[in-house]
N, C-alpha and C positions, 0 to 999 in steps of 0.2 A: 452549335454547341458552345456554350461557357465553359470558362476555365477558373477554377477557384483556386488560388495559392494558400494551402494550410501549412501550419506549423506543429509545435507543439510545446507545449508550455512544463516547468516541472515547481514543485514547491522550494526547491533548493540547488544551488550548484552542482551537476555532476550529468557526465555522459559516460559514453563508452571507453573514453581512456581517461577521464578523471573520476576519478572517485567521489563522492559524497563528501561536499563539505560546509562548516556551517550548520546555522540550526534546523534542527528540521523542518521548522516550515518559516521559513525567512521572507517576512514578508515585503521587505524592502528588495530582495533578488526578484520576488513575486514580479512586484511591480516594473524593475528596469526591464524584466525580460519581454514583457506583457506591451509594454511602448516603446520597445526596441520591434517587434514581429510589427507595431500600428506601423511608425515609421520606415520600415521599411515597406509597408504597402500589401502587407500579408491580408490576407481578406476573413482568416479564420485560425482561430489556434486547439487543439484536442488537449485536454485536458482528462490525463488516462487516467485508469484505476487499478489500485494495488492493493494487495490483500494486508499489508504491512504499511501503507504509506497513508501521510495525511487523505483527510477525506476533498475530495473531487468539488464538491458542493460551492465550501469555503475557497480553495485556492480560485476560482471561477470569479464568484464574487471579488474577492480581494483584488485577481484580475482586471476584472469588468472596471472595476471602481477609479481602476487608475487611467482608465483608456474611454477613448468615445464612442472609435468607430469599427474597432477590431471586435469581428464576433467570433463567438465561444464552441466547440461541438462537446460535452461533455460526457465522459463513457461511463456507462452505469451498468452495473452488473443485475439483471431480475433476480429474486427471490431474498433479499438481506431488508427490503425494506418493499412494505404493502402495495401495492402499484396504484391505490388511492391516496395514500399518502407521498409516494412519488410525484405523481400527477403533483400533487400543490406545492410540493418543493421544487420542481419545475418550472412551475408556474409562476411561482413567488418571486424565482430567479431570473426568470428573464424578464419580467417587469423590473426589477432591479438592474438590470441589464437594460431598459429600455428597449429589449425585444430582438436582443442580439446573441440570442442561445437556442443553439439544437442539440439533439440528445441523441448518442451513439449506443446501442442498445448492444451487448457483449453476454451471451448466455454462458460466456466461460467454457474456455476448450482447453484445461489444465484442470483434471481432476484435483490433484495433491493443493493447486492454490484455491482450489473453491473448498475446499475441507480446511483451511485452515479460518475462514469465516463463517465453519460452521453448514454447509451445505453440500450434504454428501449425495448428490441426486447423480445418474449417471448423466452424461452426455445425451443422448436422445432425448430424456425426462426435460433437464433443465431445457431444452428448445419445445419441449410440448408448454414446458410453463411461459416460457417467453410469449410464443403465442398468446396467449390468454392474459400476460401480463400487458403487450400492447391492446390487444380488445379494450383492457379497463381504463389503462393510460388514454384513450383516445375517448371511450365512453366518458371520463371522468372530466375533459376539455370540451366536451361539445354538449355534454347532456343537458338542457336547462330545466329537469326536472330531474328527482331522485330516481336510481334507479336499482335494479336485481342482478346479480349474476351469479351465474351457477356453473361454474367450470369443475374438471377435475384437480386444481390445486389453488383457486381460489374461490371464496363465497364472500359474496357482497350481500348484505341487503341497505336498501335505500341508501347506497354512495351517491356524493352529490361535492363536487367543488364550488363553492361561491367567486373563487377565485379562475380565471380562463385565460388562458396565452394572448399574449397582446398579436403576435402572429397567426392567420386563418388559413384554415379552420382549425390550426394548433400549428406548435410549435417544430420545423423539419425533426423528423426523427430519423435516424440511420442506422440501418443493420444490413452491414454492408456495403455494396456502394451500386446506381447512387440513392439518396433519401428516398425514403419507402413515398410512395401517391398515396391520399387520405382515403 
C-alpha cells in the first residue's frame, strides 16, 4: 500500500487561531502556500468548498499555475452546477493542470450551508443525486459518442464532451476514501 502526503491549500491567510486576513482571494498567499506544500514534498493539496468563499475552480488553477509537480484534489459539491458541464470544467482543469487534478465529490452533510447556495434537498436526496451526478461525470469523460440519460434529478439528451481527462479512463474521483475504481 502507498502512502500519499495531502495538504490543504486556502485562498487567503487564516487557520484555527488566526483569523482571516488580507484579501479575499490573495493570490500571491495563493501561490507561496501552493510551492511551500511542492517543496516540502507534499504529493497533493485539497482544495475545499465553501458556501461563502471564493470558488474552488480558480484558487486550483491559480495554484497549479504556480507549481509543477504538486497535484490538486478539488472538493466539489453536486447539484450548483450540471454535472456535464462539471465534467468539462474538470476537464479543462486538469489539462491546465497537466493532468494533476482529482476531484473530491462532497454531497454536503450541513443542511443550513447547502441552503445558503440555494439547495434545499434533504440529506438522502442530495446522495441519490450524487449518484447519478457521478454516472454522467463519468459518462461525459469516456463517451465518444453523444449520449441520453434519464435519471430522477437529471435528463440529458445527447451530452457529449469534446474535451476528456488527460488521466484514464478519467480523472481519480474521491467520495471518500480511497478514489472510487472506474
Amino acid at each position: 500500500m502507498s502512502i500519499q502526503f495531502l495538504g490543504m491549500i486556502g485562498h487567503r491567510l487564516s487557520s484555527e487561531i488566526l483569523p482571516p486576513s488580507g484579501p479575499i482571494f490573495d493570490k500571491a498567499y495563493i501561490t507561496r502556500f501552493a510551492q511551500a506544500h511542492e517543496q516540502a514534498g507534499f504529493d497533493r493539496v485539497l482544495v475545499g468548498y465553501w458556501s461563502d468563499q471564493p470558488d474552488g475552480f480558480l484558487v486550483a488553477a491559480t495554484a497549479g499555475l504556480a507549481t509543477d509537480k504538486l497535484k490538486f484534489l478539488l472538493a466539489h459539491r453536486p447539484g450548483f452546477v450540471a454535472p456535464t458541464l462539471a465534467a468539462r470544467k474538470l476537464a479543462t482543469l486538469e489539462h491546465l493542470l497537466d493532468g494533476r487534478l482529482a476531484v473530491h465529490i462532497i454531497s454536503g452533510g450541513n443542511d443550513a450551508d447547502q441552503r445558503k447556495d440555494g439547495d434545499t434537498l434533504g440529506h438522502d436526496e442530495r446522495y441519490a443525486r450524487t449518484d447519478e451526478f457521478l454516472d454522467l461525470l463519468k459518462l461525459s469523460w469516456t463517451s465518444d459518442t453523444p449520449f441520453d440519460y434519464h435519471g430522477k434529478h437529471y435528463q440529458v439528451e445527447q451530452g457529449f464532451s469534446s474535451i476528456k481527462p488527460l488521466q484514464r479512463p478519467h480523472l481519480p474521483v474521491y467520495f471518500g476514501v480511497p478514489p472510487m475504481l472506474p
